[in-house]
C-alpha positions in Angstrom: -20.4 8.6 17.0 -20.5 6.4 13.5 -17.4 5.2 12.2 -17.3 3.3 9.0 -13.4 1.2 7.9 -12.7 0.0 5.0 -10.4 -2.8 4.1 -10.0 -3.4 0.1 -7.2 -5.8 -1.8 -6.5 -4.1 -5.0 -6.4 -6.2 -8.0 -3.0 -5.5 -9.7 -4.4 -6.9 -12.9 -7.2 -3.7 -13.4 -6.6 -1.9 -16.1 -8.3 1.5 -16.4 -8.3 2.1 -20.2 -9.5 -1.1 -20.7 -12.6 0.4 -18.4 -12.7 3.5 -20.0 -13.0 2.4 -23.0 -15.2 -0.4 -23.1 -17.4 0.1 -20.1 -17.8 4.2 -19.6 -14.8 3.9 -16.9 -16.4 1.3 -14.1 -14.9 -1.8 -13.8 -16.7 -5.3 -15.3 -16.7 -8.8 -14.4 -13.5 -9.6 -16.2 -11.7 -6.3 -15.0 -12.1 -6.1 -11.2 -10.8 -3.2 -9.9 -10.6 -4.7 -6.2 -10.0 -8.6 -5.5 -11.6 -8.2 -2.3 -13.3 -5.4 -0.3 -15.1 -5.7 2.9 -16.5 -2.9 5.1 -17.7 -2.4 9.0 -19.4 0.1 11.2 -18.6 1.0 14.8 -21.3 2.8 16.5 -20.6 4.2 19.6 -22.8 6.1 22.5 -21.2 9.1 24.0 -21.4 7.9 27.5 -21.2 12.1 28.5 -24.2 14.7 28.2 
């Protein structure tokens, strides 16, 4: 079994018009749309066959 968590700090500053309009909707380096995102995987071995 594969588990994958994410933990992601919004930026309350994004502005997704701003994105939309000027950059086809992704964010750019002066309109982050997360301050900080990390992720990690957990794999696990069923220990039953």
């Amino acid at each position: 079994m594969k588990v994958q968590v994410n933990f992601k700090i919004i930026n309350s500053e994004y502005n997704q018009k701003y994105a939309n309009e000027f950059h086809a909707g992704k964010e750019s380096e002066s309109n982050w749309k997360y301050k900080w995102a990390v992720a990690y995987e957990i794999k696990r071995q069923n220990q039953f066959q």
